[in-house]
Backbone as JSON, one array per atom type, in Angstrom:
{
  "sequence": "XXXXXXXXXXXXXXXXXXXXXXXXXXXXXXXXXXXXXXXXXXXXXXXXXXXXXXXXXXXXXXXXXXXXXXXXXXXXXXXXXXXXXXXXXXXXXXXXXXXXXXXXXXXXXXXXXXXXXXXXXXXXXXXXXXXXXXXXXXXXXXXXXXXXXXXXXXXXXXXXXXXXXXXXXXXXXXXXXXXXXXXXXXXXXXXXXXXXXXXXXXXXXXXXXXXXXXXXXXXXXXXXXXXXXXXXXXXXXXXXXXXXXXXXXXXXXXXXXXXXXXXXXXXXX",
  "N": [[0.85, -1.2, 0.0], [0.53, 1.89, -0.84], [-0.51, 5.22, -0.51], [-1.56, 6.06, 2.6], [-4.75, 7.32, 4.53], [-4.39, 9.16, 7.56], [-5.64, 11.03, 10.52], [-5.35, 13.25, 12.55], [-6.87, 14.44, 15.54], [-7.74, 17.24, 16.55], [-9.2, 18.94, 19.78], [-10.66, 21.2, 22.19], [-10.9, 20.05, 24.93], [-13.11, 19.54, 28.04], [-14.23, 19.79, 30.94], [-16.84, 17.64, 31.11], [-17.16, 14.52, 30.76], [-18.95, 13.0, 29.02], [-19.98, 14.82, 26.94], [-17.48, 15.52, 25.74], [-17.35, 12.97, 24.74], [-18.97, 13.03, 22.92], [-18.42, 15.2, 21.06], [-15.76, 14.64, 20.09], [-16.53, 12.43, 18.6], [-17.82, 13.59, 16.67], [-16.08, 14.79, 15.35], [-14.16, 12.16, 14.47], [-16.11, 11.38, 12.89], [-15.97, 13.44, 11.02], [-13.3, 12.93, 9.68], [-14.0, 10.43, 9.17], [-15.0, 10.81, 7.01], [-13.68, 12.39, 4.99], [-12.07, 10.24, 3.98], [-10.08, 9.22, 6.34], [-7.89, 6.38, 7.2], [-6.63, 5.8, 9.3], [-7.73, 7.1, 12.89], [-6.24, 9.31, 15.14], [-6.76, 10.36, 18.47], [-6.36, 13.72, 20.38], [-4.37, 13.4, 23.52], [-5.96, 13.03, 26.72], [-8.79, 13.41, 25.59], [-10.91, 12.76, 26.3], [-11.53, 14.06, 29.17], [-10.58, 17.11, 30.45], [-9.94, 18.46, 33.23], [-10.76, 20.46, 35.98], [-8.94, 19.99, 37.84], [-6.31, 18.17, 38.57], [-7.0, 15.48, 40.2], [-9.15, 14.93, 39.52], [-9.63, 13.53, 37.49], [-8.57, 10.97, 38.67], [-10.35, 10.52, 39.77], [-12.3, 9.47, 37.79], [-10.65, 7.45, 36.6], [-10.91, 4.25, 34.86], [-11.56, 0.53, 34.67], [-9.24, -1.37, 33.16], [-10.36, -2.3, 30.54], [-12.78, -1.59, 30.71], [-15.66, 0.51, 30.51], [-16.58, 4.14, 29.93], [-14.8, 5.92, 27.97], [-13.55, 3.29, 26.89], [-15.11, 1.95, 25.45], [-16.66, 3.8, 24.22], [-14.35, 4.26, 22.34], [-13.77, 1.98, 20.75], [-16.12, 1.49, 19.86], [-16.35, 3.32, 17.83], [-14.36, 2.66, 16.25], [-15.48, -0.05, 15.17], [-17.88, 1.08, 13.99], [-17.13, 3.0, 11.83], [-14.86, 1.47, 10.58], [-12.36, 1.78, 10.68], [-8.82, 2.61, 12.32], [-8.64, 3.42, 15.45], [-7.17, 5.56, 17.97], [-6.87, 6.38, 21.14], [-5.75, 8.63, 22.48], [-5.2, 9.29, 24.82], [-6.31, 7.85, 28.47], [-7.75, 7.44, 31.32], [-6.57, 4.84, 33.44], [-6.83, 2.13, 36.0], [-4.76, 2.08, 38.66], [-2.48, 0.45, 40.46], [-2.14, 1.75, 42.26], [-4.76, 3.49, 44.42], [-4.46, 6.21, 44.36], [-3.65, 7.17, 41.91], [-3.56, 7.16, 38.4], [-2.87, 4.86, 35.4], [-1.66, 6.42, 32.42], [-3.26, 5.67, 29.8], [-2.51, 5.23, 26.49], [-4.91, 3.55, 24.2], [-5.61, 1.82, 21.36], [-7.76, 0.77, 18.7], [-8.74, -1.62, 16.34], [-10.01, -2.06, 13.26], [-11.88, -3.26, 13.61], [-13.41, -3.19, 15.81], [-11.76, -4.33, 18.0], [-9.43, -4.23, 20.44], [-5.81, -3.75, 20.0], [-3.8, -2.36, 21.27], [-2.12, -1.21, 23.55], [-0.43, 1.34, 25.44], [1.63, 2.39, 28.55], [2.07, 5.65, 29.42], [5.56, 6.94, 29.43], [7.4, 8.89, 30.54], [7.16, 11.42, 32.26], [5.24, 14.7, 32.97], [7.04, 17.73, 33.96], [6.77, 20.6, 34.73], [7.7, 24.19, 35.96], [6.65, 27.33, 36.25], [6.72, 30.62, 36.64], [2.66, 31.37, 37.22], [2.51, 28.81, 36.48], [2.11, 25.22, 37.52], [3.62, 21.94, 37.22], [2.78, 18.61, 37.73], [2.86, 15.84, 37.18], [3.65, 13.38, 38.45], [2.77, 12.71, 40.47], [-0.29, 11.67, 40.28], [0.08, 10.0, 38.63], [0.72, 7.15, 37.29], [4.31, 6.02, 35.93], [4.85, 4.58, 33.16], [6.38, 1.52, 31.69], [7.15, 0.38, 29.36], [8.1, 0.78, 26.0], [5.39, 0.47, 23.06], [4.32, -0.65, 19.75], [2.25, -1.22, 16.83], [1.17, -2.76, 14.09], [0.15, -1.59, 11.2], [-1.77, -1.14, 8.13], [-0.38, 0.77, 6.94], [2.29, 0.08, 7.57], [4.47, -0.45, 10.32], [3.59, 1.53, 13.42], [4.72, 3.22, 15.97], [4.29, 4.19, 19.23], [3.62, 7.17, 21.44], [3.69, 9.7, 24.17], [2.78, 12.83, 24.49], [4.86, 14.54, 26.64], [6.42, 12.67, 26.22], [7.82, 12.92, 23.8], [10.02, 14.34, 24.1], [12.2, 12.85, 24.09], [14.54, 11.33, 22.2], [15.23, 8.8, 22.57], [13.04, 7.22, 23.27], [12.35, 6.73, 20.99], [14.08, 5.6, 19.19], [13.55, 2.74, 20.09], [11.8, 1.54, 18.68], [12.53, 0.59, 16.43], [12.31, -0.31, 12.52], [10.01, 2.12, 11.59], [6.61, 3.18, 10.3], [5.25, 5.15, 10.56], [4.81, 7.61, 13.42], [3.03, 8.41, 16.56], [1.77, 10.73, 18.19], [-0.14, 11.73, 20.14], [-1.16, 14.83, 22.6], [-0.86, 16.87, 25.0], [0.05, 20.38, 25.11], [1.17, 22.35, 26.64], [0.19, 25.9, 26.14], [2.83, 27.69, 26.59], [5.04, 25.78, 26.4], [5.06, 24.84, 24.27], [4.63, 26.64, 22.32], [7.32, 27.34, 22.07], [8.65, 24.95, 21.59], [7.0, 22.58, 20.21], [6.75, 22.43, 17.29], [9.53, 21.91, 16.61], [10.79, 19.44, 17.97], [8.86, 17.71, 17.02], [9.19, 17.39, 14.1], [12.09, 16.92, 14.23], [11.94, 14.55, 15.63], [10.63, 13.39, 13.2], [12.57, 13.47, 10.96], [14.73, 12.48, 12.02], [14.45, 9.63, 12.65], [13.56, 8.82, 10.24], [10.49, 8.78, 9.35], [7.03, 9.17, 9.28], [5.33, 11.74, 11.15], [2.04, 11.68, 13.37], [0.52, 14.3, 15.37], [-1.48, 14.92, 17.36], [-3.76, 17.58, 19.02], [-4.5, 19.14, 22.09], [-6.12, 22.15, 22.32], [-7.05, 25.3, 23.26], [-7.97, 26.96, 25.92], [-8.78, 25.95, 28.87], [-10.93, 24.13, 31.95], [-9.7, 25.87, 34.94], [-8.57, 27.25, 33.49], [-5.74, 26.14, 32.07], [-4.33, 26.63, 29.44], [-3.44, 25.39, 25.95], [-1.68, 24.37, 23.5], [-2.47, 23.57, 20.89], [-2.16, 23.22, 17.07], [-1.66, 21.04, 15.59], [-0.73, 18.48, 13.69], [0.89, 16.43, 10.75], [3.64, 15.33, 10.31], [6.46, 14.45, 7.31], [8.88, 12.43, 6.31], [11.34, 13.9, 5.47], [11.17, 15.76, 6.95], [8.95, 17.76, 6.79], [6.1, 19.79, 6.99], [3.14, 18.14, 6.27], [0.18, 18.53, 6.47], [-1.58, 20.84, 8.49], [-3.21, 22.32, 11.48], [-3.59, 25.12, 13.51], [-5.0, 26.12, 15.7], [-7.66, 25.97, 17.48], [-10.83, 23.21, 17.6], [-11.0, 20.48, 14.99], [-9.83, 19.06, 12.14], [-7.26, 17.06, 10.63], [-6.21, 16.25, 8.3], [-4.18, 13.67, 6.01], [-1.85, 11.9, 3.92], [0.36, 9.08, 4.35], [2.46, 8.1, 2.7], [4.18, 5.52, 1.3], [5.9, 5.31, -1.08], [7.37, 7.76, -0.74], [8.55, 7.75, 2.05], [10.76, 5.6, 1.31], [11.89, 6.8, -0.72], [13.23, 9.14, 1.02], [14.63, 7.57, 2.53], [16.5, 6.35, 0.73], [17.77, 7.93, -0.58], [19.06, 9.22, 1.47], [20.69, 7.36, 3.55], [20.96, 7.5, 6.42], [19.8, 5.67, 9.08], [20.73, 3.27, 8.09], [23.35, 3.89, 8.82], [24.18, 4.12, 11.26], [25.72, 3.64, 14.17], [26.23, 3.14, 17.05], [24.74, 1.84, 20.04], [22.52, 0.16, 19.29]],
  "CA": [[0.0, 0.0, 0.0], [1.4, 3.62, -0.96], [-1.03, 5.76, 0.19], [-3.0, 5.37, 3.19], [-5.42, 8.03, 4.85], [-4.47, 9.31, 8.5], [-5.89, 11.84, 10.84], [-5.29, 14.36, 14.07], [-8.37, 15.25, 16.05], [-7.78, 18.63, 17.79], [-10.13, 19.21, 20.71], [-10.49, 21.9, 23.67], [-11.73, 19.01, 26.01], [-13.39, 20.28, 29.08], [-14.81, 18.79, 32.34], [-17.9, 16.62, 30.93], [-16.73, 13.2, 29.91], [-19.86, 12.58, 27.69], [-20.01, 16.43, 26.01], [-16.24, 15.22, 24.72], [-16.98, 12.15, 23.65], [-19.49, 13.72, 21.38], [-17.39, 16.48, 20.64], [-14.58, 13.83, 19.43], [-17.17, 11.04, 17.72], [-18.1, 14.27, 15.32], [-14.41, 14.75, 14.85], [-13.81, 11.12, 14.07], [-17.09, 10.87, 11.52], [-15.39, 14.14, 9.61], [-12.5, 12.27, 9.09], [-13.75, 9.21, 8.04], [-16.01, 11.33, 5.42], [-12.48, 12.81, 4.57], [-10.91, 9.34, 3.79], [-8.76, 8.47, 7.18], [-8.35, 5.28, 7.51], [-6.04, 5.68, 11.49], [-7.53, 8.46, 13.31], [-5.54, 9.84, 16.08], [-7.3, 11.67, 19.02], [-5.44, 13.78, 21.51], [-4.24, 13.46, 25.12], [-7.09, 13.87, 27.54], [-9.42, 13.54, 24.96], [-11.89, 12.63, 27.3], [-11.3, 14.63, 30.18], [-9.58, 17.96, 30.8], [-10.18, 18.75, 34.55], [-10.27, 21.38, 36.85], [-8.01, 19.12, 38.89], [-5.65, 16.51, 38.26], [-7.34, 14.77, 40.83], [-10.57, 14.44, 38.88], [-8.73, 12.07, 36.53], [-8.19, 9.68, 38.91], [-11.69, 9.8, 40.33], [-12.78, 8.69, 36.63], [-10.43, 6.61, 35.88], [-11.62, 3.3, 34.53], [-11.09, -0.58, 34.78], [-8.87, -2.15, 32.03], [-11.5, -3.6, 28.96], [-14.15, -1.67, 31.18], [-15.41, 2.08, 31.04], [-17.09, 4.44, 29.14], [-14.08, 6.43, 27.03], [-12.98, 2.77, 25.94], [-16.38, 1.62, 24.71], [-16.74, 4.77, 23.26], [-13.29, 3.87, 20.79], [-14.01, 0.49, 20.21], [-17.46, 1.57, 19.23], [-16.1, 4.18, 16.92], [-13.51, 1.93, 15.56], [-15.98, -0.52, 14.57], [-18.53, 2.07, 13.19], [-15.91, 3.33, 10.77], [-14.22, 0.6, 9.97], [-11.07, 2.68, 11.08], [-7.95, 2.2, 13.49], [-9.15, 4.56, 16.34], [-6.33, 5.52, 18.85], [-7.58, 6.87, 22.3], [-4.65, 9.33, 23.22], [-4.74, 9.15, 26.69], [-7.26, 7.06, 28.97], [-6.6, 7.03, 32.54], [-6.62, 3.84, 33.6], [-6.47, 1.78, 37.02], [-2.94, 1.41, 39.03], [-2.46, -0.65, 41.97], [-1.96, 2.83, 43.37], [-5.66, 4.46, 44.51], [-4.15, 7.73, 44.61], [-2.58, 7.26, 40.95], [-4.01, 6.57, 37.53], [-2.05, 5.05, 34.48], [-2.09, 7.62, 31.52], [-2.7, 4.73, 28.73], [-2.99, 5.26, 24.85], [-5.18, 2.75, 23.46], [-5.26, 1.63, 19.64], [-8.59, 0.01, 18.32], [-8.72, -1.86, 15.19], [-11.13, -1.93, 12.34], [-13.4, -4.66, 13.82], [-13.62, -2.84, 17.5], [-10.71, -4.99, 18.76], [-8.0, -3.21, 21.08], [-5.05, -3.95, 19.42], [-2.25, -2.34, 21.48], [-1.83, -0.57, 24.56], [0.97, 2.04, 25.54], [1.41, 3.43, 29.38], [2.67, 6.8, 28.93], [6.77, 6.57, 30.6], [7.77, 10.32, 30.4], [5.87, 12.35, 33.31], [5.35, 15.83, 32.58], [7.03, 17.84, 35.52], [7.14, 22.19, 34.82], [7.43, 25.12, 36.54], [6.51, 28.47, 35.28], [4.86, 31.83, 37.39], [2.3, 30.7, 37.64], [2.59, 27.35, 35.81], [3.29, 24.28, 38.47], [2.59, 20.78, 36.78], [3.74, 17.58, 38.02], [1.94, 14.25, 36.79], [3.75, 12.29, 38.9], [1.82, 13.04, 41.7], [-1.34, 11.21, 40.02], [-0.19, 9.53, 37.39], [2.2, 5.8, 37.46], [4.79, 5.92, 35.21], [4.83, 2.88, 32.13], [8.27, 0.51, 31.5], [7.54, -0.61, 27.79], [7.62, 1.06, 24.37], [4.82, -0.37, 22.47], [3.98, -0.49, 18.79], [1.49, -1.83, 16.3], [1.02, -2.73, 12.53], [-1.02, -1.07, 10.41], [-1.57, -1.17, 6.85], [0.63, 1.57, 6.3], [3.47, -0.3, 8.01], [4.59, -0.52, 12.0], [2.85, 2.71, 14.31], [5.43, 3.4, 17.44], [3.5, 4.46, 20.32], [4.04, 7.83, 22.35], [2.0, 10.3, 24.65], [3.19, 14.33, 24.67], [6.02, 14.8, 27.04], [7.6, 11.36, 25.2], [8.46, 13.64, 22.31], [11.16, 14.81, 24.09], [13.21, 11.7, 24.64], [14.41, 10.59, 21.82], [15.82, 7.37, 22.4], [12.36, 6.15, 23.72], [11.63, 6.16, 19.4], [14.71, 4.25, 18.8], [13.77, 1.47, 20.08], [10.38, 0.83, 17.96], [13.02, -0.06, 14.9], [11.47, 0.02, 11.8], [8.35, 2.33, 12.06], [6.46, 4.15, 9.03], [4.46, 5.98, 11.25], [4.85, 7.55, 15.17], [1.68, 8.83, 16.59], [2.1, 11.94, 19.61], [-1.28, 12.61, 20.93], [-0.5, 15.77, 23.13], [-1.6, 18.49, 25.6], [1.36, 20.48, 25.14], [1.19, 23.47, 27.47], [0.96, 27.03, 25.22], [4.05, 28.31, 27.23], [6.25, 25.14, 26.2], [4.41, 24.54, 22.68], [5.22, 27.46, 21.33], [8.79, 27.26, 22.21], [9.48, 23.29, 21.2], [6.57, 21.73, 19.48], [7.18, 22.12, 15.98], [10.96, 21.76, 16.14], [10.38, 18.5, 18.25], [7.92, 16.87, 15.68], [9.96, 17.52, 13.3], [13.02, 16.38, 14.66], [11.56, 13.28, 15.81], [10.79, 12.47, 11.76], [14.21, 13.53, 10.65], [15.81, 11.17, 12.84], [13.7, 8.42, 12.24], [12.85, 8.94, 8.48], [9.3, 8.37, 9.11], [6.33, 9.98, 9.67], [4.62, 11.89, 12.58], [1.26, 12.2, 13.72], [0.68, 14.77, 16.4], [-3.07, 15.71, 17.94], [-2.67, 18.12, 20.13], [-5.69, 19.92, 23.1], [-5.93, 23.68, 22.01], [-7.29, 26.4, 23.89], [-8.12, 27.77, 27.44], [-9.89, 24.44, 29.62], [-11.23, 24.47, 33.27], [-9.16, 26.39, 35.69], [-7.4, 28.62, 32.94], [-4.86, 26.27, 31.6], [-3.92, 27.1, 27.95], [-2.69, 24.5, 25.56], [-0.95, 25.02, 22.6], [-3.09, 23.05, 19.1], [-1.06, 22.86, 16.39], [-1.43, 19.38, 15.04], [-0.05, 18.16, 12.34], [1.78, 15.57, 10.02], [5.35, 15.78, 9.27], [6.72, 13.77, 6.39], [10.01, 11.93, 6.66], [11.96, 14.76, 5.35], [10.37, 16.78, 8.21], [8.3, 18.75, 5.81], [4.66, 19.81, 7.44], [1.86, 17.96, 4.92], [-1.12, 19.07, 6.72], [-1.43, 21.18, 10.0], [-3.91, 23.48, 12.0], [-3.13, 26.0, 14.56], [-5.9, 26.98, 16.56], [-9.65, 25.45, 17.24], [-11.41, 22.02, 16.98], [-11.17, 20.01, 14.01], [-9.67, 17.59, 11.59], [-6.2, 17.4, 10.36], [-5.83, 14.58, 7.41], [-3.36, 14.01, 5.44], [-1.3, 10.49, 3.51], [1.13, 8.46, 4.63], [3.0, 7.83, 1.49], [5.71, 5.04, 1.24], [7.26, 6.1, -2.09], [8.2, 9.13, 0.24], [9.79, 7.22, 2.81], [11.35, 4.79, 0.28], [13.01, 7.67, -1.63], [14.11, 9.77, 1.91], [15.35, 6.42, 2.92], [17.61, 5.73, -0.77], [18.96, 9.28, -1.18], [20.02, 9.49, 3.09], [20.48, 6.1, 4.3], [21.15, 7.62, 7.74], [19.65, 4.66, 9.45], [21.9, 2.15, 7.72], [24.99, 4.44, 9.44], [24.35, 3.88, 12.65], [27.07, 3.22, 14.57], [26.3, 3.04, 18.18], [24.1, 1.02, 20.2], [21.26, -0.47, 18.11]],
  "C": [[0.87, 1.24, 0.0], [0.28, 4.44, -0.36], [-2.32, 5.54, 1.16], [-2.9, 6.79, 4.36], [-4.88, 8.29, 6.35], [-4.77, 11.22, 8.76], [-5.69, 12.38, 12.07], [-6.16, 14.81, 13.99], [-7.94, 16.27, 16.97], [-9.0, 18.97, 18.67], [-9.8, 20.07, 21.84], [-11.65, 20.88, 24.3], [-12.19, 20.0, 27.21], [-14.0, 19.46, 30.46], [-15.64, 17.63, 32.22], [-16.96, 15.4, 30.22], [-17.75, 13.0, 28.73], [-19.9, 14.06, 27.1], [-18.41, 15.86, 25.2], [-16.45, 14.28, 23.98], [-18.14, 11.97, 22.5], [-18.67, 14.41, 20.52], [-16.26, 15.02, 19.45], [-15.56, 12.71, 18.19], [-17.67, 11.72, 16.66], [-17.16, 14.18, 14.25], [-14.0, 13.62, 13.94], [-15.11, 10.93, 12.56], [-16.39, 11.95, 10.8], [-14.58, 13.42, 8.94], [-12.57, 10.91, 8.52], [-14.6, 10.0, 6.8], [-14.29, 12.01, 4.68], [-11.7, 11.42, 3.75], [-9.77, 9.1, 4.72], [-9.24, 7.57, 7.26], [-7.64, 4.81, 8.82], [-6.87, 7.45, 11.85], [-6.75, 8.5, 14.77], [-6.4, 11.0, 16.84], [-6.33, 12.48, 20.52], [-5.56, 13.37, 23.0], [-5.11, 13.8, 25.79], [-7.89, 13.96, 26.67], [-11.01, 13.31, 25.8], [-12.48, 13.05, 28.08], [-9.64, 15.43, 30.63], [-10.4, 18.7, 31.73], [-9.97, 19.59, 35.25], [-9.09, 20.91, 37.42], [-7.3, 18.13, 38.6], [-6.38, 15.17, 38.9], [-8.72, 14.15, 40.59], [-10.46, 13.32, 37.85], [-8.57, 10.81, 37.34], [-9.63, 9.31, 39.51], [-12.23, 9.35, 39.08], [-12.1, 7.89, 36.01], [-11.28, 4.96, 35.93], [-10.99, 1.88, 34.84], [-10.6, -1.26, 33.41], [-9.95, -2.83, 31.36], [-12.65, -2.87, 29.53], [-14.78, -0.01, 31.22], [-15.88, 3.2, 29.75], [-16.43, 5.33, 27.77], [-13.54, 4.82, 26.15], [-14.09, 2.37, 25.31], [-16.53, 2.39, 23.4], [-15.43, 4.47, 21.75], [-13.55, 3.32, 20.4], [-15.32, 1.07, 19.38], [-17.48, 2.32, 17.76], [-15.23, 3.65, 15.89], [-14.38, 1.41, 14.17], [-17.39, -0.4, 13.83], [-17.81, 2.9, 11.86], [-15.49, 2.76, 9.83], [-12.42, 1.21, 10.09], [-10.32, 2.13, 12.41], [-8.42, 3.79, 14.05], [-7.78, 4.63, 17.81], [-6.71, 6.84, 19.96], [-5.91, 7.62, 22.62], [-4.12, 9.46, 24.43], [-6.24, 8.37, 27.48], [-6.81, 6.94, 30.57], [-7.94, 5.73, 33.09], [-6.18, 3.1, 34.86], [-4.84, 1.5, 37.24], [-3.11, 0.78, 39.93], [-2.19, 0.59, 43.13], [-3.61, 3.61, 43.39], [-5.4, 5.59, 44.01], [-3.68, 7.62, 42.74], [-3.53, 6.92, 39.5], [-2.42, 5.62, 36.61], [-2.9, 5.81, 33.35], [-1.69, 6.44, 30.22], [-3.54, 5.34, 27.59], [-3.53, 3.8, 24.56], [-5.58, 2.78, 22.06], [-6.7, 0.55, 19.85], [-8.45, -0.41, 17.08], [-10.08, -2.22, 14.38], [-12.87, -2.42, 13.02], [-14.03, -3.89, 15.46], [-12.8, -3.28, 18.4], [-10.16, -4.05, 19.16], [-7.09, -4.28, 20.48], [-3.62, -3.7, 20.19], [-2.72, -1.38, 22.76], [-0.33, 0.12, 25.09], [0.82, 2.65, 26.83], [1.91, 4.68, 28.97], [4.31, 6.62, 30.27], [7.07, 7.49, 31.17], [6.83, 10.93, 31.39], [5.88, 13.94, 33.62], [6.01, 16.44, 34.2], [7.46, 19.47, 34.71], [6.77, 23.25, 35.41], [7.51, 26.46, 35.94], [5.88, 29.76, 35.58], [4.59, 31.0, 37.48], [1.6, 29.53, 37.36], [3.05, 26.33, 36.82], [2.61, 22.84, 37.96], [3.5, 19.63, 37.12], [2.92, 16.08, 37.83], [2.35, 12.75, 37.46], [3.02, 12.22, 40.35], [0.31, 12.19, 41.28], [-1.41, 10.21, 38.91], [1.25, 8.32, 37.64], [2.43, 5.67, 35.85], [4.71, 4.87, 34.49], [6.4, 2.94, 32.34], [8.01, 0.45, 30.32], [7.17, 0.34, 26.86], [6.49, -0.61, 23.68], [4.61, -0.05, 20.36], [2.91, -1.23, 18.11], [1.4, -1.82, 14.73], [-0.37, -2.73, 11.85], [-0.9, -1.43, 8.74], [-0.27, -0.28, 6.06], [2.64, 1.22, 6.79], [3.32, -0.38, 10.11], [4.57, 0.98, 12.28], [3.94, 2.29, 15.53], [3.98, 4.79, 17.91], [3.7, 5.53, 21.49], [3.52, 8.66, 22.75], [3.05, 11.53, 24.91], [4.48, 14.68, 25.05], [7.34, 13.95, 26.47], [8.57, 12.15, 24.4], [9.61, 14.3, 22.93], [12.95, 13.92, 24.56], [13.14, 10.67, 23.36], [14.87, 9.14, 21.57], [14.63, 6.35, 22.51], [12.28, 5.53, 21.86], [12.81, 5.4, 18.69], [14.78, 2.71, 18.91], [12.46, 0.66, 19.36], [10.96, 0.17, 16.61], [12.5, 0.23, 13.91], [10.38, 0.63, 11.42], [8.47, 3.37, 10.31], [5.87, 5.51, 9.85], [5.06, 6.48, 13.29], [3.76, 8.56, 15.68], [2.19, 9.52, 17.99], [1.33, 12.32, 19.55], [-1.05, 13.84, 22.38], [-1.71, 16.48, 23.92], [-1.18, 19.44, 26.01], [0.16, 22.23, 25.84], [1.19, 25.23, 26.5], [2.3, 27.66, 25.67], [5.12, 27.47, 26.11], [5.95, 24.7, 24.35], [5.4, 25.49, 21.61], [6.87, 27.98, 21.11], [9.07, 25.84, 21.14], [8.32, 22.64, 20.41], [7.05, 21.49, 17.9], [8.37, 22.08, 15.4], [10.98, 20.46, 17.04], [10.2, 17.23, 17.46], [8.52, 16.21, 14.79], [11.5, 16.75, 13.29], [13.06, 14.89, 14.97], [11.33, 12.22, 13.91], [11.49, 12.79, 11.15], [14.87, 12.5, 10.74], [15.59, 10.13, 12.41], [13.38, 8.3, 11.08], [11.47, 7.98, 8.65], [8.24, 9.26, 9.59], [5.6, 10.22, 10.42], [3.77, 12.81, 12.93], [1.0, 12.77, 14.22], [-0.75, 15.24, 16.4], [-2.99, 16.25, 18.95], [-4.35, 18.97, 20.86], [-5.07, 21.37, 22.22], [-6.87, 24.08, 22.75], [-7.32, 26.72, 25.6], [-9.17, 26.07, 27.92], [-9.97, 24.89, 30.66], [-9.9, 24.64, 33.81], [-8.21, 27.59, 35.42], [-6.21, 27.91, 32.65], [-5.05, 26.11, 30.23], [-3.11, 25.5, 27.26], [-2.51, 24.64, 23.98], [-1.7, 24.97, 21.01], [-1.54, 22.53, 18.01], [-1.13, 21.53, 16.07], [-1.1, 19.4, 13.98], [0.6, 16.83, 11.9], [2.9, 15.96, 9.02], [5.77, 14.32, 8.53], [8.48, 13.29, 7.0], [11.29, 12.9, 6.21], [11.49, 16.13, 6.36], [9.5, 18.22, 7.75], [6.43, 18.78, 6.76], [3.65, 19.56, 6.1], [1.25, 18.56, 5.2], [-1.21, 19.71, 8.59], [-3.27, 22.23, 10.3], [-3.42, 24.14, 13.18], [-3.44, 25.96, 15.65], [-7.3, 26.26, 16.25], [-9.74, 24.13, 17.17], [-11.39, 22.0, 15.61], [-10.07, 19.02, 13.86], [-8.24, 17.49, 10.76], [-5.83, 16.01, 9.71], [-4.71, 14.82, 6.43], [-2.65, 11.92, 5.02], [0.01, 10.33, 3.93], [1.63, 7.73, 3.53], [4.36, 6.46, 1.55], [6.55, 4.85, 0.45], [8.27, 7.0, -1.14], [9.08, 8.52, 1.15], [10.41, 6.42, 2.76], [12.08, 5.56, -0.16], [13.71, 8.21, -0.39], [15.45, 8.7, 2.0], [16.85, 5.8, 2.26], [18.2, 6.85, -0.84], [19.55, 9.46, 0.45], [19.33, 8.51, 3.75], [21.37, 6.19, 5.55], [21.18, 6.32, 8.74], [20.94, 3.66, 9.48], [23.1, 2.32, 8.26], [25.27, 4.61, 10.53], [25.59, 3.07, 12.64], [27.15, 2.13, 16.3], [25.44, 2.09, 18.44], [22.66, 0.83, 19.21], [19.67, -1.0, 18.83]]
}
């Protein structure tokens, strides 16, 4: 397959769990009327909380819960790979969620699961965010195969570590559902992104929260798909909506033959 359909759902999530996962199941029918055939929804797609601490009073039971229903359901209404950006999900800690990405496949199946490893921690005025306080760190890079090749698996703050994306090997695709802070966004996101499909000669999804949510924090938008030459195909800035765009593998067949970077590795592998 050379070209195959993917999409970034931008959303200002807000306190209601069911008002989002309308909000997002519109999102997801544009894009399949668009032709995606992965959509990607961001971080917190579900729930963006006055409180960190409201996250863990909704989190859910593994296979059980009304944001994963909601994917699966959407998956297999589609006929689309549906990837839940963030989900918080039981820990063995009360006090704690895990912050998991789940991946649905065509049929409604879950397909893959990713904790998030990376735990946002910034200070800023009056910016103070620390996710480890509510949120248990993951151990494993995960990935999954799609039509368009192998999907590596990573949740916002990831994007800044890149060794976690060396170890997915081979990927066509790397998917960064986000809720990147406007402070730190507009500093590092789109040299990040970018950087991340440089390195990797492959290409990267990013859905990202935009605007003002309960309590007054700001978050940056900006989604997009960068190409393996780190070229922006398709982006938006600012606002809800739908951000499609192809996953070509002429394109990352030719990056690949004219700078066979990869192949010149040296160091650990």
């Amino acid at each position: 397959m050379n070209g195959y359909r993917v999409a970034a759902i931008q959303m200002t999530s807000g306190s209601g769990v069911e008002a989002n996962l309308a909000a997002a199941g519109a999102l997801i029918a544009q894009a399949a009327t668009e032709g995606a055939r992965l959509v990607l929804l961001p971080e917190n797609f579900g729930l963006m909380a006055l409180s960190a601490r409201d996250k863990v009073a909704a989190r859910e039971r593994d296979g059980d819960g009304a944001q994963q229903a909601f994917l699966a359901r959407m998956a297999r209404e589609h006929g689309q790979y549906v990837i839940g950006g963030s989900v918080p999900l039981e820990s063995d800690d009360p006090a704690r969620t895990r912050q998991s990405l789940l991946v649905y496949g065509p049929q409604g199946e879950r397909v893959a699961r990713y904790d998030k490893i990376h735990l946002f921690r910034f200070t800023a005025g009056d910016e103070d965010y620390d996710e480890a306080k509510t949120i248990v760190a993951g151990s494993a890079p995960a990935t999954f195969d799609a039509p368009c090749g192998r999907v590596g698996l990573s949740i916002c703050y990831d994007l800044r570590f890149p060794e976690l994306y060396r170890t997915f090997g081979d990927i066509a695709l790397i998917v960064v559902p986000a809720a990147f802070t406007a402070r730190t966004g507009r500093a590092h996101w789109e040299t990040l992104l970018r950087a991340r499909a440089i390195e990797n000669q492959c290409y990267v999804l990013a859905a990202a929260q935009t605007g003002e949510h309960p309590g007054g924090r700001r978050t940056f938008g900006h989604s997009m798909l960068v190409d393996p030459w780190g070229d922006i195909v398709a982006s938006q800035a600012e606002g809800a909506g739908v951000v499609v765009g192809t996953v070509e593998r002429d394109r990352l067949d030719d990056v690949r033959a004219r700078l066979p970077a990869l192949s010149h590795r040296t160091l650990a592998r």
